[in-house]
Structure formats: C-alpha cells, structure tokens
DSSP file (Angstrom, degrees, kcal/mol; ACC not computed):
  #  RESIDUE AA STRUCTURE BP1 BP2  ACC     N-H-->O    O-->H-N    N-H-->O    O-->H-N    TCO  KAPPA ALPHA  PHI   PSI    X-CA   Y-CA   Z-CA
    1    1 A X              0   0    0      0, 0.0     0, 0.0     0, 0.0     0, 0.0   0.000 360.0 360.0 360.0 124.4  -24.8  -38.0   76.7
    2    2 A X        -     0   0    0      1,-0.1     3,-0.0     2,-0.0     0, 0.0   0.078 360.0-157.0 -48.4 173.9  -22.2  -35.4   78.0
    3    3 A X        +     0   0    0      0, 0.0    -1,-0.1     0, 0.0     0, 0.0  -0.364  57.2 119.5-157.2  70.5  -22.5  -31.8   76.7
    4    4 A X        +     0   0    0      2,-0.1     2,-0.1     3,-0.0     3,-0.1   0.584  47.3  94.0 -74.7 -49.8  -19.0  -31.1   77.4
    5    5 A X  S    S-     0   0    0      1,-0.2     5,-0.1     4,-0.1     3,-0.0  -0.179  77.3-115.3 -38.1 116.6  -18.0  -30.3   73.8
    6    6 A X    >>  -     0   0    0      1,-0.1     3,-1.9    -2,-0.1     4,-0.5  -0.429  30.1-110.8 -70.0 171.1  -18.1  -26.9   72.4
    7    7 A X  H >> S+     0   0    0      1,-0.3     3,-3.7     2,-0.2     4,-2.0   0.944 112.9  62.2 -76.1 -43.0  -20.3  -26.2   70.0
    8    8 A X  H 34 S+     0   0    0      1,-0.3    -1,-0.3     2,-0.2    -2,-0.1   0.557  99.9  51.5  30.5 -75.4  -18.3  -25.8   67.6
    9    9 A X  H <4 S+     0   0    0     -3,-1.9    -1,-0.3     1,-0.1    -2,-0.2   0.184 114.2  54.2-101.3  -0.7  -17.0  -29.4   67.7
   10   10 A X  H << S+     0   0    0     -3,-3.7    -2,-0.2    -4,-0.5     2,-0.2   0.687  84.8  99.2 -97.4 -17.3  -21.0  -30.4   67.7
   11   11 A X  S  < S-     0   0    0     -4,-2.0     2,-0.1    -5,-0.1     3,-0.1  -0.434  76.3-123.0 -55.4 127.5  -22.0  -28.5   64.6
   12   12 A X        -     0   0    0     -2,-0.2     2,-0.2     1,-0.1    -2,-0.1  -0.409  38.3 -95.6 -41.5 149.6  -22.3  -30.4   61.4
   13   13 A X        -     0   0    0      1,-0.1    -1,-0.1     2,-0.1     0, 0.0  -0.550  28.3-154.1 -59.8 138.4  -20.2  -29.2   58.7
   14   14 A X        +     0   0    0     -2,-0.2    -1,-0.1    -3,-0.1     2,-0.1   0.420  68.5  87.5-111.4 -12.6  -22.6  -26.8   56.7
   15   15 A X        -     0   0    0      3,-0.0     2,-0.4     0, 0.0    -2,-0.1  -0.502  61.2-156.8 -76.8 149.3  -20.2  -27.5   53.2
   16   16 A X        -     0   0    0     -2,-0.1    -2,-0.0     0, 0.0     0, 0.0  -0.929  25.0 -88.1-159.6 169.2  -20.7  -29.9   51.2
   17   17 A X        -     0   0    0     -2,-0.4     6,-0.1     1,-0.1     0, 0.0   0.226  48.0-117.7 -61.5 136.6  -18.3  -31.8   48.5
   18   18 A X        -     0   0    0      4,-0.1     2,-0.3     1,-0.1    -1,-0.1  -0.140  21.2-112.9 -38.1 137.0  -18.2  -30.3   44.9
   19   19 A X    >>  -     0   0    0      1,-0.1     3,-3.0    52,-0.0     4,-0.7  -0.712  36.6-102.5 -89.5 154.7  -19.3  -32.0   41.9
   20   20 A X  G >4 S+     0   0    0      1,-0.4     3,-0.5    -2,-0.3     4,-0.5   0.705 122.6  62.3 -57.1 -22.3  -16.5  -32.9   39.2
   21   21 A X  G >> S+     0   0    0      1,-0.2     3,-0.9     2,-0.2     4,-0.8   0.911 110.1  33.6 -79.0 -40.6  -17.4  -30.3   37.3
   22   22 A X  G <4 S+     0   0    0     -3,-3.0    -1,-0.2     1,-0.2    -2,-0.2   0.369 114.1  60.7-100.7  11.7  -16.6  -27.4   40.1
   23   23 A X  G << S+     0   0    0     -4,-0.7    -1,-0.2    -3,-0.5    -2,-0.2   0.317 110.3  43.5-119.0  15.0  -13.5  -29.5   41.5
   24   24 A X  T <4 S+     0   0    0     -3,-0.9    -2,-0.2    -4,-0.5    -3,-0.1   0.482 113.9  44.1 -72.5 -20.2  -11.9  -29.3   37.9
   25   25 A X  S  X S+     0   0    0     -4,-0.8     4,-1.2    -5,-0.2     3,-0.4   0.722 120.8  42.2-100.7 -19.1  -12.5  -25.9   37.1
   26   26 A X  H  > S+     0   0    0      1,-0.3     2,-1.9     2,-0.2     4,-1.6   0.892 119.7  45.7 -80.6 -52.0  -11.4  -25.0   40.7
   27   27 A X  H  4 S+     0   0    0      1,-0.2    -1,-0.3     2,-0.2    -2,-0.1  -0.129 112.7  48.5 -60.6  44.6   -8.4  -27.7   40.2
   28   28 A X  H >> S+     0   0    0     -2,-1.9     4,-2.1    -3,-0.4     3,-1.3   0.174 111.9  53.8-143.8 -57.2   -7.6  -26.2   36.5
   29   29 A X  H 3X S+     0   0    0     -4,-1.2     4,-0.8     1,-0.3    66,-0.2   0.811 114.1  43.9 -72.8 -24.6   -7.6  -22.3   38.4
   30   30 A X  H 3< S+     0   0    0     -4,-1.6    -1,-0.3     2,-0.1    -3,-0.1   0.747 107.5  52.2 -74.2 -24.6   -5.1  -23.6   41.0
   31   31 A X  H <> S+     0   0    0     -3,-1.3     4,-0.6    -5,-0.1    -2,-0.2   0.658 114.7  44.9 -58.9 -58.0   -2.9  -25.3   39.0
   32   32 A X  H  X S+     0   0    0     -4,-2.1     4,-3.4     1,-0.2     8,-0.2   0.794  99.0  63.8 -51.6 -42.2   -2.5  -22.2   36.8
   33   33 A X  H  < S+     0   0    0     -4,-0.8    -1,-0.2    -5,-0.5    -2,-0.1   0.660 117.4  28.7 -85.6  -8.2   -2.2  -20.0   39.1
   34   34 A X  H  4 S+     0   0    0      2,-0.1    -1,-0.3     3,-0.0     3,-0.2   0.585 125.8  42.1-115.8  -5.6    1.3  -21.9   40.1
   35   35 A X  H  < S+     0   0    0     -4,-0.6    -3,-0.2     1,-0.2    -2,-0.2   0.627 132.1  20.9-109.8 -15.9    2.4  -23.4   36.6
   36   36 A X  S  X S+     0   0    0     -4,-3.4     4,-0.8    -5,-0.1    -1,-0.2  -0.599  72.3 156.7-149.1  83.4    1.6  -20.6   34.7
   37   37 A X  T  4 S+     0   0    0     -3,-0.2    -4,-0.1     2,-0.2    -5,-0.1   0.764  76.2  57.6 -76.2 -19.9    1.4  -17.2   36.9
   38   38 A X  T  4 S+     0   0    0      1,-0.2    -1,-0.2     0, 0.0    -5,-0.1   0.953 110.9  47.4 -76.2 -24.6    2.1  -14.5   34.2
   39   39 A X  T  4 S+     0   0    0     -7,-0.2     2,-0.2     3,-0.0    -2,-0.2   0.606  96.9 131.5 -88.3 -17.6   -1.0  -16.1   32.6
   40   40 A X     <  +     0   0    0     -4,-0.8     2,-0.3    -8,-0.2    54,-0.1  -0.448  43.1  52.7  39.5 102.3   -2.9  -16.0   35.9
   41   41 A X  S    S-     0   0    0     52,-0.6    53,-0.2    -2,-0.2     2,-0.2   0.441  90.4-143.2 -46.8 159.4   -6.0  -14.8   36.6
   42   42 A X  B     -A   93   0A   0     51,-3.7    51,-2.5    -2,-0.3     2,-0.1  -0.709   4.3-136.2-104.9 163.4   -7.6  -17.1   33.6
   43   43 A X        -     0   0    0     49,-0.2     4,-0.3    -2,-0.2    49,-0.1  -0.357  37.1 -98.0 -84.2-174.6  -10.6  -16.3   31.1
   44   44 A X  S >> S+     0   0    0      2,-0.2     3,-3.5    47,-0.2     4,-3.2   0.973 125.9  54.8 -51.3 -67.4  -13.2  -18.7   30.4
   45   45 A X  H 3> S+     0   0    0      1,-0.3     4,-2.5     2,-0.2    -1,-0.2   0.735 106.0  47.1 -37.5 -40.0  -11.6  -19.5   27.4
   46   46 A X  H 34 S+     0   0    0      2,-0.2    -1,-0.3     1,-0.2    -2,-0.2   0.376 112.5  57.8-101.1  -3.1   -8.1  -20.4   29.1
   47   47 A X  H <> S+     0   0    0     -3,-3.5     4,-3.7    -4,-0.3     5,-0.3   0.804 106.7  46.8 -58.2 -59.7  -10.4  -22.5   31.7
   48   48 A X  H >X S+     0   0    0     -4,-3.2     4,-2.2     1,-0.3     3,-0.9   0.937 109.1  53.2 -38.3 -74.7  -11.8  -24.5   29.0
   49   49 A X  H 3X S+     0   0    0     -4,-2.5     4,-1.0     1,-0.3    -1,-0.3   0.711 108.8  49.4 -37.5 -41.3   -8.6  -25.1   27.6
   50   50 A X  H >4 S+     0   0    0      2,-0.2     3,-1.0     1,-0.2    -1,-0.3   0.965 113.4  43.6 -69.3 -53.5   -7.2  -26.4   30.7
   51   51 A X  H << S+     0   0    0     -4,-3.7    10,-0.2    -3,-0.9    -2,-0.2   0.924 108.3  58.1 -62.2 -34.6   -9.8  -28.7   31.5
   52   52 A X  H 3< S+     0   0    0     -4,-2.2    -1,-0.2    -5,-0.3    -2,-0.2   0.561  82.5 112.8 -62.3 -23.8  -10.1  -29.9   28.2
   53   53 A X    <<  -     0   0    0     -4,-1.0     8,-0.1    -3,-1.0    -3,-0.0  -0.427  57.1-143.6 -92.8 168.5   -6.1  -31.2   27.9
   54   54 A X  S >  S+     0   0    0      2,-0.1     3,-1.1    -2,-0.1    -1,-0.2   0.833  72.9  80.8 -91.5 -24.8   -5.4  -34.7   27.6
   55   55 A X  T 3  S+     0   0    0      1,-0.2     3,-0.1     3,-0.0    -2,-0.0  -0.248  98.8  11.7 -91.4 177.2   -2.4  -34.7   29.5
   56   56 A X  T 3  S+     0   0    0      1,-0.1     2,-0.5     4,-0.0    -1,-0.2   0.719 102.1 114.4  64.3  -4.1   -2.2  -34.8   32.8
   57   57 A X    <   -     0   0    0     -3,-1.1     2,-0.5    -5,-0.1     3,-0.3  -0.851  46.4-156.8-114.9 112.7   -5.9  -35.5   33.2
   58   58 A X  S    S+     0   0    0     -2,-0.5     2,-0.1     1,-0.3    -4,-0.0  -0.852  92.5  24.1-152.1 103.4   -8.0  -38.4   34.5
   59   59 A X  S    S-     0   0    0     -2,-0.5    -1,-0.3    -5,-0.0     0, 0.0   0.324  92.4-135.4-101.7 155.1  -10.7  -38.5   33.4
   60   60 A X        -     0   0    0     -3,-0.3     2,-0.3    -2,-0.1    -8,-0.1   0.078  33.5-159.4 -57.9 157.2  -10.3  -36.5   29.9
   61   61 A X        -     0   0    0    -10,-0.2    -1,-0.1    -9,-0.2    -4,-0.0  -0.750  23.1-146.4-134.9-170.7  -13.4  -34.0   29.7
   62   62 A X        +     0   0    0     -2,-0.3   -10,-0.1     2,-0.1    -1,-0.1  -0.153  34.6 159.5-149.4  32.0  -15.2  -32.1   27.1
   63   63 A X        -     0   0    0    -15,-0.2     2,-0.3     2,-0.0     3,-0.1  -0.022  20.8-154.9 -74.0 160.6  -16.3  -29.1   28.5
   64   64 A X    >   -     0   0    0      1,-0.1     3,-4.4   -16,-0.0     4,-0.3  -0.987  41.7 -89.5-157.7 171.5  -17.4  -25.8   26.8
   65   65 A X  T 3>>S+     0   0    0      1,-0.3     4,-4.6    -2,-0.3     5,-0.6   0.741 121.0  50.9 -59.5 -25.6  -17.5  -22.5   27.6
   66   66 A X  H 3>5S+     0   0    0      1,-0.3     4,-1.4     2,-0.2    -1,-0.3   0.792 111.9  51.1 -67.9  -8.9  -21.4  -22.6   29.1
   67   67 A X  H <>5S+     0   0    0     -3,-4.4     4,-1.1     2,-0.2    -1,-0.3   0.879 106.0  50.5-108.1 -26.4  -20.4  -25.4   31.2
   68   68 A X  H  >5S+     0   0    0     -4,-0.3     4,-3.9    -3,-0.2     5,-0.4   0.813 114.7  48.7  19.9 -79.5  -17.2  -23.6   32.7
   69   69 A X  H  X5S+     0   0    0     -4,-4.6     4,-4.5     2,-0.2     5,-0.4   0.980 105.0  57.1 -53.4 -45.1  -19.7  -20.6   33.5
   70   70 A X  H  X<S+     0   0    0     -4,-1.4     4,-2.7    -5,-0.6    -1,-0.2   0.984 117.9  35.1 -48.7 -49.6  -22.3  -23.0   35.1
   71   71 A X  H  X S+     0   0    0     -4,-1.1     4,-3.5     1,-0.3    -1,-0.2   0.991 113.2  53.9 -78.2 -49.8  -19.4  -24.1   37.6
   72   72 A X  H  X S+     0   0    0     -4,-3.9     4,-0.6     1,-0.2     5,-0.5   0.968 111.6  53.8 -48.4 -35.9  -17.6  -20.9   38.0
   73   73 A X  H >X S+     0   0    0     -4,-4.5     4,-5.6    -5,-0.4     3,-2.0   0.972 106.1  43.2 -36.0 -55.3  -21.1  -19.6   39.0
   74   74 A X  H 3X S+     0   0    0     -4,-2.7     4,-1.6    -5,-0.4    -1,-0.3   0.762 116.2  56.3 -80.6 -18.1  -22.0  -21.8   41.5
   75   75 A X  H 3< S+     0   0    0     -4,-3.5     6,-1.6     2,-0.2    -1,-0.3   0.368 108.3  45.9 -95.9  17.4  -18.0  -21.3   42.9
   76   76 A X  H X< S+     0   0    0     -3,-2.0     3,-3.0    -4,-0.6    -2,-0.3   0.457 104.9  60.1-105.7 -44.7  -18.3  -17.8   43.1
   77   77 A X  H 3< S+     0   0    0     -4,-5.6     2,-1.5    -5,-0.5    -2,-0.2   0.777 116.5  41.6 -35.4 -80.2  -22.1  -18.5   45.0
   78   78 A X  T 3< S-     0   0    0     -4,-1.6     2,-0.7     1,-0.1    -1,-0.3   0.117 116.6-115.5 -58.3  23.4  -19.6  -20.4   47.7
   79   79 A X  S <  S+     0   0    0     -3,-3.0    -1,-0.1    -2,-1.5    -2,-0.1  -0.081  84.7 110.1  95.0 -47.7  -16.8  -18.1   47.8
   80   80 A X  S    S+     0   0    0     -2,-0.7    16,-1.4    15,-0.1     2,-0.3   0.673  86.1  32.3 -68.3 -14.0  -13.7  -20.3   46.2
   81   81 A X  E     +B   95   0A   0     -6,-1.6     2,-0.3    14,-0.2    14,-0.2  -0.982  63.9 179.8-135.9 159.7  -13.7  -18.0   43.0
   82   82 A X  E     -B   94   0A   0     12,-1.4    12,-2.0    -2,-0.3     2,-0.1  -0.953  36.4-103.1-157.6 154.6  -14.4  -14.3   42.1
   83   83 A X  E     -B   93   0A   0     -2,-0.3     2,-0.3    10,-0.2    10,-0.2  -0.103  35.0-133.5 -51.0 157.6  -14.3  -12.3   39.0
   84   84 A X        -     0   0    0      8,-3.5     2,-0.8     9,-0.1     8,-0.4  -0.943  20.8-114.9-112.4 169.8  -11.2  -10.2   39.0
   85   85 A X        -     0   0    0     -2,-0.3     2,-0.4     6,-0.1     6,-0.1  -0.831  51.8-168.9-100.2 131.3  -11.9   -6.1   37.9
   86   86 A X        -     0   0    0     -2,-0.8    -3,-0.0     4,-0.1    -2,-0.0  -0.980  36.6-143.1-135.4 119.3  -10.0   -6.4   34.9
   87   87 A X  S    S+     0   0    0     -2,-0.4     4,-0.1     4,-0.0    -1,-0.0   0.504  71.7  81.2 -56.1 -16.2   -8.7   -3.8   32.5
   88   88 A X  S    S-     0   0    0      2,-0.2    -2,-0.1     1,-0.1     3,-0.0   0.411  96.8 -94.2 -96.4-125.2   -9.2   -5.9   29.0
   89   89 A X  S    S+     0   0    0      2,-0.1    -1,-0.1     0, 0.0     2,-0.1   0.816 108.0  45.2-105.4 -31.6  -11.7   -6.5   27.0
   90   90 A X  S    S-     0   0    0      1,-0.1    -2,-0.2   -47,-0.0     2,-0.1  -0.269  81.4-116.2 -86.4-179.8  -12.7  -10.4   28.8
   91   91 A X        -     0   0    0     -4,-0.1     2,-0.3    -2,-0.1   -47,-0.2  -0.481  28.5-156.4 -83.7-172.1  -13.1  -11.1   32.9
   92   92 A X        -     0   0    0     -8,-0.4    -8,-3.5   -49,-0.1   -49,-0.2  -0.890   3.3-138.8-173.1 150.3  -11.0  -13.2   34.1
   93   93 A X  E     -AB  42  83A   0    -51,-2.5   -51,-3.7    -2,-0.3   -52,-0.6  -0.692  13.8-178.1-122.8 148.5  -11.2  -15.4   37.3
   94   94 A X  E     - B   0  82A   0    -12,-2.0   -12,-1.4   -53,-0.2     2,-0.2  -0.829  21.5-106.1-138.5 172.3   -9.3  -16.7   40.3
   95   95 A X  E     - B   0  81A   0     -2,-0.3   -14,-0.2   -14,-0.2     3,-0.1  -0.593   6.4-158.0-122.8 175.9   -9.4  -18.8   43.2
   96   96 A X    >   +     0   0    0    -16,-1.4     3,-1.3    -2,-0.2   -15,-0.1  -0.050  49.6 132.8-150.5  18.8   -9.6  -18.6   47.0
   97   97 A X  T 3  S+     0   0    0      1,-0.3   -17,-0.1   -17,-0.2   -16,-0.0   0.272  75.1  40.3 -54.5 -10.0   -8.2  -22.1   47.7
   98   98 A X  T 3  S+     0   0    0      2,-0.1     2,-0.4    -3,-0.1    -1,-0.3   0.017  91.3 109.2-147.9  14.0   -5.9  -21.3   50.2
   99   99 A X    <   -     0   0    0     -3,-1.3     2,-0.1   -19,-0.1    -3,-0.1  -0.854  64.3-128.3 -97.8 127.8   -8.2  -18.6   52.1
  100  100 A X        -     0   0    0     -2,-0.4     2,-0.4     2,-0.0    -2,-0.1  -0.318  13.1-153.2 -45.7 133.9   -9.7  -19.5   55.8
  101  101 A X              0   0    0     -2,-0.1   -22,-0.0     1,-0.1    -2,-0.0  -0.959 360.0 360.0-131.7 121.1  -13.2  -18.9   55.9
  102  102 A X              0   0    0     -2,-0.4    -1,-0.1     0, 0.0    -2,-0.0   0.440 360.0 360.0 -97.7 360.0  -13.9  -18.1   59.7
C-alpha cells in the first residue's frame, strides 16, 4: 500500500452524525435564524415551539423543554450552538452551522 496521501486525506473523520433530536433543534435554530431574524437568537421556549409545529415537519415531534436542553447541551459540547450573553431575563441560543472548524 502506497503512503503517498497526506494525512489528512488518511484520517478518519473524528464527527459523527447527530441524533434526530440534535438535527431538529439544530434544523429549528437555522431555519429561524433566516425565516424569522428579528426573533433570532431563540429561547428554549421558541425552540420547543418550533420543533413542535405540525407544518412543515416530517416526522411531527413532541418535545419539551428538558428534552430541547438535553440536545442543546450536547450541541454546545460539539461546538454547533452557544448561549448568547443576553440582556433579558431568559438565554437564548444560536447556531454555528455555517462556521469552518479547522
């Protein structure tokens, strides 16, 4: 076997795919953030709500807030969402969907 390749183009990918739960709540914060921008960063609440409508959605979900938190957690562990520092009373969250990670 050659060893021609950089490494680079021999590494395994070190990601690996989301579960539906953290590729809606990422899809619901991407969505927003171009279909509704004044509203943009979301809360929890206006996450829920997002995942939770019937249109537009396949398959329909049921989520509440702790299960929202679970995923935003574990998408802020990997990078794709961060708190924002927020003047009100709730946080509110965004995405990182369209950021390079080098």
């Amino acid at each position: 076997m050659s060893d021609t390749q950089p490494e680079s183009a021999r590494r395994a990918p070190s990601a690996k795919p989301l579960d539906a739960r953290q590729r809606r709540v990422l899809g619901v914060l991407i969505e927003k953030a171009k279909t509704t921008p004044a509203a943009y960063p979301l809360t929890v609440n206006a996450i829920v709500t997002g995942c939770n409508q019937k249109n537009n959605r396949d398959p329909l979900t049921t989520f509440d807030d702790i299960d929202v938190e679970k995923a935003l957690d574990q998408l802020r562990t990997l990078g794709a969402v961060s708190e924002v520092d927020w003047l009100g009373r709730v946080s509110k969250y965004k995405h990182h969907a369209y950021e390079c990670s080098a």
